[in-house]
N, CA, C and O atoms as a CHARMM CRD file, in Angstrom:
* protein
*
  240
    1    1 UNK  N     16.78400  -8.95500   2.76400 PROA 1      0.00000
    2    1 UNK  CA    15.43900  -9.44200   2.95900 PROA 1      0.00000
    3    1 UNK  C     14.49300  -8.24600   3.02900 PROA 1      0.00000
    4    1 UNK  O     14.84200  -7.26100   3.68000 PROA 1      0.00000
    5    2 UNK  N     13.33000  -8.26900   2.40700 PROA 2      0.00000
    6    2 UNK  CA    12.39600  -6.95100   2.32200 PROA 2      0.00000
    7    2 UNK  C     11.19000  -8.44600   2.98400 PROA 2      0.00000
    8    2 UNK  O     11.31600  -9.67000   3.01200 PROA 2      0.00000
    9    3 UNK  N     10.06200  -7.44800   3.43400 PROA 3      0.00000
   10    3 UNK  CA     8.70600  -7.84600   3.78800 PROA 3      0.00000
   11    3 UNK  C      7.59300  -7.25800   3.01800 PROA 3      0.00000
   12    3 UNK  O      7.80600  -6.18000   2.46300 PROA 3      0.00000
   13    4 UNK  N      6.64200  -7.71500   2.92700 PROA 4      0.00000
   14    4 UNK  CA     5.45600  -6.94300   2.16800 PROA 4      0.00000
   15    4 UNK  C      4.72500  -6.08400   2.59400 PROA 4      0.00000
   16    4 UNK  O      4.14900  -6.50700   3.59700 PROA 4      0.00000
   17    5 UNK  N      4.36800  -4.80000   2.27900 PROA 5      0.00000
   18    5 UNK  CA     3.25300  -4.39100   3.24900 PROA 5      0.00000
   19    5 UNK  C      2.43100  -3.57300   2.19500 PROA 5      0.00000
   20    5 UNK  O      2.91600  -3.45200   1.07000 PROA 5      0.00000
   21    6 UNK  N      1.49900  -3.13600   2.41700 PROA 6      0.00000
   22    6 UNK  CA     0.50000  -2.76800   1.90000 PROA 6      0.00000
   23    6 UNK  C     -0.06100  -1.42400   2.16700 PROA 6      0.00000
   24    6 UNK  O     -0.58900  -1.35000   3.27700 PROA 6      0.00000
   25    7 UNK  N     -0.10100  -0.11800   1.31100 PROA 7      0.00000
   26    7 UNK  CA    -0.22600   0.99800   2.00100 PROA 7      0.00000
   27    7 UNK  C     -1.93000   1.13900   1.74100 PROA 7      0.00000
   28    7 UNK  O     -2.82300   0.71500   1.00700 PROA 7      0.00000
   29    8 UNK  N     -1.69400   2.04200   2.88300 PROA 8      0.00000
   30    8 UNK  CA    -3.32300   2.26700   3.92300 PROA 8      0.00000
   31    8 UNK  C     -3.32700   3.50100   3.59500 PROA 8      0.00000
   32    8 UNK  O     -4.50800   3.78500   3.39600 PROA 8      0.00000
   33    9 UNK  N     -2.63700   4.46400   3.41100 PROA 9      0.00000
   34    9 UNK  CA    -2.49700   5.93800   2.93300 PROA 9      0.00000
   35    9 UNK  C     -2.08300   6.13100   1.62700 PROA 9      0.00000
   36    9 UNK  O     -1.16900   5.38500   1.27500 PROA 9      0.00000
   37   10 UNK  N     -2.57600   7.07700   0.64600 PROA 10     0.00000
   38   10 UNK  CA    -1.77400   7.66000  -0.31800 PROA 10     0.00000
   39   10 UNK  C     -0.71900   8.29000   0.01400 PROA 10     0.00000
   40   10 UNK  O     -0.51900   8.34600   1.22800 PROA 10     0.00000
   41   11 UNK  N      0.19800   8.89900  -0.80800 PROA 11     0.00000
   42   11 UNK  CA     0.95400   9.65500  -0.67100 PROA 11     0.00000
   43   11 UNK  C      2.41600   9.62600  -1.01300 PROA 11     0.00000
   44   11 UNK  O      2.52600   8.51200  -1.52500 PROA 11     0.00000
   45   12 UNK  N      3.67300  10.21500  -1.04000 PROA 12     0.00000
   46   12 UNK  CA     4.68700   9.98000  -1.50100 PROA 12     0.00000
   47   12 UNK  C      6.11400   9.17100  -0.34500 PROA 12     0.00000
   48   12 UNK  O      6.32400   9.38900   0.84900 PROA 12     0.00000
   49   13 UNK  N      6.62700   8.52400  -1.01100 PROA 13     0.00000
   50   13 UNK  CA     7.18400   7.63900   0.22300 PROA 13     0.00000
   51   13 UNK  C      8.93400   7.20600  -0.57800 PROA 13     0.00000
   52   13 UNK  O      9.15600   7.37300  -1.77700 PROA 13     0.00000
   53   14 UNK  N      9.98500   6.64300   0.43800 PROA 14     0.00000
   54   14 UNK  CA    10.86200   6.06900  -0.01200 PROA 14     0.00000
   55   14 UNK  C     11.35000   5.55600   1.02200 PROA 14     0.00000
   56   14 UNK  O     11.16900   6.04800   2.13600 PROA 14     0.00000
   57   15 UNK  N     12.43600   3.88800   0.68900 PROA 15     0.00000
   58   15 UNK  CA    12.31100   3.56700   1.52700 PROA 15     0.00000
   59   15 UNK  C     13.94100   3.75300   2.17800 PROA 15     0.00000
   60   15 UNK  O     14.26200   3.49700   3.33900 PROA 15     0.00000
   61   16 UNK  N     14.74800   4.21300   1.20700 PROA 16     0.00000
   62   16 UNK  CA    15.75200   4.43100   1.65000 PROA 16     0.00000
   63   16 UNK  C     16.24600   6.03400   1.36200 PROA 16     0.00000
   64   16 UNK  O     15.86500   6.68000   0.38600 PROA 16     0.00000
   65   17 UNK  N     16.95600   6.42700   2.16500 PROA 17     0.00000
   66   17 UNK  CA    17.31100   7.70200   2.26600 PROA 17     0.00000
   67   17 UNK  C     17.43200   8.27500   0.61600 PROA 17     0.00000
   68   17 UNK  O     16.74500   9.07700  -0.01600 PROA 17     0.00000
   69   18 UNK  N     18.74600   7.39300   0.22500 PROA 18     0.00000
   70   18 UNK  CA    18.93800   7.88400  -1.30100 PROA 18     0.00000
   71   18 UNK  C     18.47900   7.88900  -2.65700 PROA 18     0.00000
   72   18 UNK  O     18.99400   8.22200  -3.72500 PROA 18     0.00000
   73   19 UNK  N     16.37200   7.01600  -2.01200 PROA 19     0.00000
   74   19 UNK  CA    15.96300   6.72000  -3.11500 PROA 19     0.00000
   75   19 UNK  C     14.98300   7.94500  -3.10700 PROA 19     0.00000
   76   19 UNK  O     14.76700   8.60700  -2.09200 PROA 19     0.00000
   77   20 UNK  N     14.42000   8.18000  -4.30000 PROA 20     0.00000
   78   20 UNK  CA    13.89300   9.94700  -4.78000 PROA 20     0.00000
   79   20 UNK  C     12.31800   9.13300  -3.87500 PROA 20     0.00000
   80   20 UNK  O     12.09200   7.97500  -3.52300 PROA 20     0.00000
   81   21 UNK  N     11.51800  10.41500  -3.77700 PROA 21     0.00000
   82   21 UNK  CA    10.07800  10.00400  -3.46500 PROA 21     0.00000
   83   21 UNK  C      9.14300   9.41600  -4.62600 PROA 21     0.00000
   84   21 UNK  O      8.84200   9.80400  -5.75500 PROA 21     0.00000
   85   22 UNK  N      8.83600   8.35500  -3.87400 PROA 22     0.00000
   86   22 UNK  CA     7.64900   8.20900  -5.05900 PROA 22     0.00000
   87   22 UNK  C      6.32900   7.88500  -4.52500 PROA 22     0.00000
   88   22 UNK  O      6.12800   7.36500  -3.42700 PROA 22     0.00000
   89   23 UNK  N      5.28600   8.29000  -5.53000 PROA 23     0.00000
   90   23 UNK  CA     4.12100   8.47000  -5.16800 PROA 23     0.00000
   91   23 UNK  C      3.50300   6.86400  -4.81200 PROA 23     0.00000
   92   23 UNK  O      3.86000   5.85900  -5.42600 PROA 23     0.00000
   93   24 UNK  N      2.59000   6.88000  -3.78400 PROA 24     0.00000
   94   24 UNK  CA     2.02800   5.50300  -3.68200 PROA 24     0.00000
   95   24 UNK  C      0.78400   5.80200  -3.15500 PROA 24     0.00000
   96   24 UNK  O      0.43400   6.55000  -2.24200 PROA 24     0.00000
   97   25 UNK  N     -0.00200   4.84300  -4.14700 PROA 25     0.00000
   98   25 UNK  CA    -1.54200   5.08100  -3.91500 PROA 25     0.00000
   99   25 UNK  C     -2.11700   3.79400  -2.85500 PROA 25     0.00000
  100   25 UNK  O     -1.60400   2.68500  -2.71200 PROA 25     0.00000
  101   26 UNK  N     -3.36600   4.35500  -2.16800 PROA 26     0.00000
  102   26 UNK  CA    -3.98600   3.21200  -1.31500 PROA 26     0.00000
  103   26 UNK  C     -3.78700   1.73700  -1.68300 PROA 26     0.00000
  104   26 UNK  O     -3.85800   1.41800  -2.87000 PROA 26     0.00000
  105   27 UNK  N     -3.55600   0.87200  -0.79300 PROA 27     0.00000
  106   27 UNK  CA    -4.04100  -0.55800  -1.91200 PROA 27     0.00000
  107   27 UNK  C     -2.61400  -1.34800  -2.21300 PROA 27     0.00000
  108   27 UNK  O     -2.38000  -2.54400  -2.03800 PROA 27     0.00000
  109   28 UNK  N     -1.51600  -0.06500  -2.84200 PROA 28     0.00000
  110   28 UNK  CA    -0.22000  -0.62100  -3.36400 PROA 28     0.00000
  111   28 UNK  C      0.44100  -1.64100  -2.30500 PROA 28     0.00000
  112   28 UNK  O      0.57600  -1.37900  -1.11000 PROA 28     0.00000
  113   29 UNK  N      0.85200  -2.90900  -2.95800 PROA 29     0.00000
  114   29 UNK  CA     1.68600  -3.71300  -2.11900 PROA 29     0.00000
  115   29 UNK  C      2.81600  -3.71500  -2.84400 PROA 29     0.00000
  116   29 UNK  O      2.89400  -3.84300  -4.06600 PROA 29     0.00000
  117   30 UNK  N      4.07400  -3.50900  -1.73600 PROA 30     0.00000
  118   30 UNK  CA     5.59600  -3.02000  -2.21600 PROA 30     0.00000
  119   30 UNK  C      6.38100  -4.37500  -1.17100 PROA 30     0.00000
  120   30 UNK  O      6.02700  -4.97500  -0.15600 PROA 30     0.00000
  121   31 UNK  N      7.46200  -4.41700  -1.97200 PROA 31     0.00000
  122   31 UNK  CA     8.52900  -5.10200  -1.06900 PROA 31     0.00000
  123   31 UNK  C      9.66600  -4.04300  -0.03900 PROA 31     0.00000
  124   31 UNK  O     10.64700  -3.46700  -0.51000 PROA 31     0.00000
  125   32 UNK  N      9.36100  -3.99800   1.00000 PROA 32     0.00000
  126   32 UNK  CA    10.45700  -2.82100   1.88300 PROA 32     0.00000
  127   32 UNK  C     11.21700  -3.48500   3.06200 PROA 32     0.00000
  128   32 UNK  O     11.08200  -4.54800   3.66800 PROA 32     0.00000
  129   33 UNK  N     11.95000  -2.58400   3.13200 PROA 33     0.00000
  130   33 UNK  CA    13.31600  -3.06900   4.47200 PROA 33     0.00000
  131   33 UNK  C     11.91300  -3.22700   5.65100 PROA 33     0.00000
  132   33 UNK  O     10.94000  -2.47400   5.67600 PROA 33     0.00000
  133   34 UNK  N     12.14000  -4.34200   6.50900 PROA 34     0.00000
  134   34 UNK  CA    11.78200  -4.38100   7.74800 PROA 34     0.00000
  135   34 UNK  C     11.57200  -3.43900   8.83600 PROA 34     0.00000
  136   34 UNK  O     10.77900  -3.58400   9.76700 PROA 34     0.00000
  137   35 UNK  N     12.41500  -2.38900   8.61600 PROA 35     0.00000
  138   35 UNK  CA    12.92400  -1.53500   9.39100 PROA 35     0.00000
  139   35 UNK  C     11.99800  -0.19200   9.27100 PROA 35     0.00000
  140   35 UNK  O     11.94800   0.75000  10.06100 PROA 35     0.00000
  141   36 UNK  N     11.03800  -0.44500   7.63800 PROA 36     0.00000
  142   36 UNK  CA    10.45300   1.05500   6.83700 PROA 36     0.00000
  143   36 UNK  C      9.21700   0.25500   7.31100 PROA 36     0.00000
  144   36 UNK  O      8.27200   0.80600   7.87600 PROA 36     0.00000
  145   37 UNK  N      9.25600  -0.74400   7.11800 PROA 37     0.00000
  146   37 UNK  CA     7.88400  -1.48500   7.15800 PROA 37     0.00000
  147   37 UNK  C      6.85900  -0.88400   8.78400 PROA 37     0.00000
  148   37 UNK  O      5.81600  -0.25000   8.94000 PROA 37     0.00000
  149   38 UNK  N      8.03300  -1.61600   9.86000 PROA 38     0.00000
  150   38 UNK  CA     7.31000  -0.84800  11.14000 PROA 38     0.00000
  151   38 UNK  C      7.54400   0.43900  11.25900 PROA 38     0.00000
  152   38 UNK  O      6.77800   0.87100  12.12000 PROA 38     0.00000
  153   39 UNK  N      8.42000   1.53100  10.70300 PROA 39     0.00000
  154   39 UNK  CA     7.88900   2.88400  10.78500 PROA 39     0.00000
  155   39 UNK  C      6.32900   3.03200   9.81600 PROA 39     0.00000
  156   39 UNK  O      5.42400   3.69800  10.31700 PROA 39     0.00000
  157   40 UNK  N      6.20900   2.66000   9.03800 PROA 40     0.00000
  158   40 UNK  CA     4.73000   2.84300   8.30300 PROA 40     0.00000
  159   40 UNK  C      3.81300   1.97500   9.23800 PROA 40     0.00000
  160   40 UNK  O      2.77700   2.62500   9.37900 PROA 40     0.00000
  161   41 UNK  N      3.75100   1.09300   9.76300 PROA 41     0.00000
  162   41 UNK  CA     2.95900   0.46300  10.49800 PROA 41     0.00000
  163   41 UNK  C      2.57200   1.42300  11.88700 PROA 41     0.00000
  164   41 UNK  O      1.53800   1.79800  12.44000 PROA 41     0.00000
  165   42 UNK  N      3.84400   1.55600  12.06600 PROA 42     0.00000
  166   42 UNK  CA     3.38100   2.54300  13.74900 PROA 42     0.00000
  167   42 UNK  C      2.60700   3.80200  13.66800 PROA 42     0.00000
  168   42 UNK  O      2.09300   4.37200  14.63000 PROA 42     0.00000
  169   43 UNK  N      2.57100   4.18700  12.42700 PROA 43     0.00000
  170   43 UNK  CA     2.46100   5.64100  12.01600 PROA 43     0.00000
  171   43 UNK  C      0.68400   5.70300  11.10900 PROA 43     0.00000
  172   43 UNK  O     -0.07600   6.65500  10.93200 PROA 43     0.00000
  173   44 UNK  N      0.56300   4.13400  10.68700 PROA 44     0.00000
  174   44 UNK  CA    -1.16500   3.60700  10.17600 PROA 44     0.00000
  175   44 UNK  C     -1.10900   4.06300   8.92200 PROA 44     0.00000
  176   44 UNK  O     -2.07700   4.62300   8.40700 PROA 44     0.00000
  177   45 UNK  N      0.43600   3.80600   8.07200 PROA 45     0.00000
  178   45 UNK  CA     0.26000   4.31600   6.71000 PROA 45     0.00000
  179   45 UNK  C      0.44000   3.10800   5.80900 PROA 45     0.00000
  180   45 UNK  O      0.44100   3.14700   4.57800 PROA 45     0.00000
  181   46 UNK  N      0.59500   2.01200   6.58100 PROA 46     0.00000
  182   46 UNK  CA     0.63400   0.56800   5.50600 PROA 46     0.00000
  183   46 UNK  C      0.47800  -0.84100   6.67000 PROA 46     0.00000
  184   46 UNK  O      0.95800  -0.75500   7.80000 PROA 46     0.00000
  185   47 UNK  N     -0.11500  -1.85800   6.28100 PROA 47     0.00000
  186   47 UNK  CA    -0.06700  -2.82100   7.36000 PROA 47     0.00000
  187   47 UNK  C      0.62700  -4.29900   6.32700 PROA 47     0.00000
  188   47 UNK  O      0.64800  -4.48700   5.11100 PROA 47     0.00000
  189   48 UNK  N      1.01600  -4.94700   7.24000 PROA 48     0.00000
  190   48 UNK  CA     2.07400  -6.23100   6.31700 PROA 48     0.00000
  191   48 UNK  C      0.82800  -6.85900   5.94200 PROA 48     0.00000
  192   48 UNK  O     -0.30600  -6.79600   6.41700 PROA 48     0.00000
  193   49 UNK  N      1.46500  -7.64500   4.71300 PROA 49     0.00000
  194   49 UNK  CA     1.24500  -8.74000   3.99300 PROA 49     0.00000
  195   49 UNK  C      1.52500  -9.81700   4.25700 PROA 49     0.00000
  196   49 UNK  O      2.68000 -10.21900   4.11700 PROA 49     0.00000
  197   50 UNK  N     -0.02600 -11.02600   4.97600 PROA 50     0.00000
  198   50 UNK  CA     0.11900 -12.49400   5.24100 PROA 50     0.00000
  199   50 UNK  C     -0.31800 -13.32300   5.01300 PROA 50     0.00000
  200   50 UNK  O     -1.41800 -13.40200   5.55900 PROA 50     0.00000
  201   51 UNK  N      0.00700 -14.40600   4.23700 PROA 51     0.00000
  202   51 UNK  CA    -0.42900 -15.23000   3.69400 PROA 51     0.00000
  203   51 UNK  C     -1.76500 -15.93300   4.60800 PROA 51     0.00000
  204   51 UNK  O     -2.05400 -15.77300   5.79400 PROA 51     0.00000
  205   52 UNK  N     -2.41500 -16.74000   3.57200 PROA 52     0.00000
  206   52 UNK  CA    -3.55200 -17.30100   4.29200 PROA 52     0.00000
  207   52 UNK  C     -3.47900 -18.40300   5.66300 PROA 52     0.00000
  208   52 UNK  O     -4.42500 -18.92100   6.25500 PROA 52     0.00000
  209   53 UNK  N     -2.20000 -18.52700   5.88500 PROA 53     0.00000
  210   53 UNK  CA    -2.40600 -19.52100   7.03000 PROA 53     0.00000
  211   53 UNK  C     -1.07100 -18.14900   8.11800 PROA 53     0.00000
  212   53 UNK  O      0.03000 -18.44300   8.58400 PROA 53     0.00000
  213   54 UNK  N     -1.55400 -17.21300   8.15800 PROA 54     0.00000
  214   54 UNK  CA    -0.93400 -16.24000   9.08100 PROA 54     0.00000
  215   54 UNK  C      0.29400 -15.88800   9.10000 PROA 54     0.00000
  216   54 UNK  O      0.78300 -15.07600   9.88600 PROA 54     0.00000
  217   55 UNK  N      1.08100 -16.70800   7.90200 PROA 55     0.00000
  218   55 UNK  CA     2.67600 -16.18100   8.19300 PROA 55     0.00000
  219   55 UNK  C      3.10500 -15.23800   6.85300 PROA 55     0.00000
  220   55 UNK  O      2.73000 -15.11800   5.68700 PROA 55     0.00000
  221   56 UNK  N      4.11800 -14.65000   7.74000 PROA 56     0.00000
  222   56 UNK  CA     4.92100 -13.21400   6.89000 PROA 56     0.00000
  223   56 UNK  C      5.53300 -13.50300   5.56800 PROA 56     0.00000
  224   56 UNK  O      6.54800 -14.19600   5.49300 PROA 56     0.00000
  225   57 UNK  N      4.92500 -12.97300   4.47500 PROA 57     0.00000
  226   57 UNK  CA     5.42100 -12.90400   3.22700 PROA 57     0.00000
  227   57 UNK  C      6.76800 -11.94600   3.35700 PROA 57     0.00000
  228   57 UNK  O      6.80100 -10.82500   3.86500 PROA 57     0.00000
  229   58 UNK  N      7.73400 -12.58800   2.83900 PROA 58     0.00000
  230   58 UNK  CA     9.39600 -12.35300   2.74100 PROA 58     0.00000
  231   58 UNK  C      9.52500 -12.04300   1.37200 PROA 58     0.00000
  232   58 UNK  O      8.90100 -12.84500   0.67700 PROA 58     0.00000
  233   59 UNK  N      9.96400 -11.38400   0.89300 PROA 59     0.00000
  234   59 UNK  CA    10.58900 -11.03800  -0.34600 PROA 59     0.00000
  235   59 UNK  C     12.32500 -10.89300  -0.18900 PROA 59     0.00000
  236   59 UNK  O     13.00000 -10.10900   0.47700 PROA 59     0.00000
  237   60 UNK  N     12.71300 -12.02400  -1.12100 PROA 60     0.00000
  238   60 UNK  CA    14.14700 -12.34900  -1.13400 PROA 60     0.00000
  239   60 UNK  C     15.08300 -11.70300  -1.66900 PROA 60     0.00000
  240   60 UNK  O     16.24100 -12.11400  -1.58800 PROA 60     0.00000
């Protein structure tokens, strides 16, 4: 299960150890582990993606 989030920062990112960096610009919405999602959230470099009646977009 990945979640959506949406980066708030440019810059280069990955979400798993063994994947290479890649660049991500403001704006980009990505599907990521749960786990990458609140390290970028705590840190103000991406905030989740929610649908119009408030609940968490899941990517399967």
């Amino acid at each position: 299960m990945k979640v959506l989030i949406q980066y708030t920062q440019a810059g280069k990112y990955r979400d798993q150890a063994w994947e290479a960096l890649t660049l991500r610009t403001e704006g980009k919405i990505q599907a990521v582990t749960p786990s990458y999602a609140a390290q970028l959230i705590e840190q103000n470099k991406a905030s989740l993606v929610i649908s119009e009646d408030e609940q968490l977009v899941v990517h399967v």
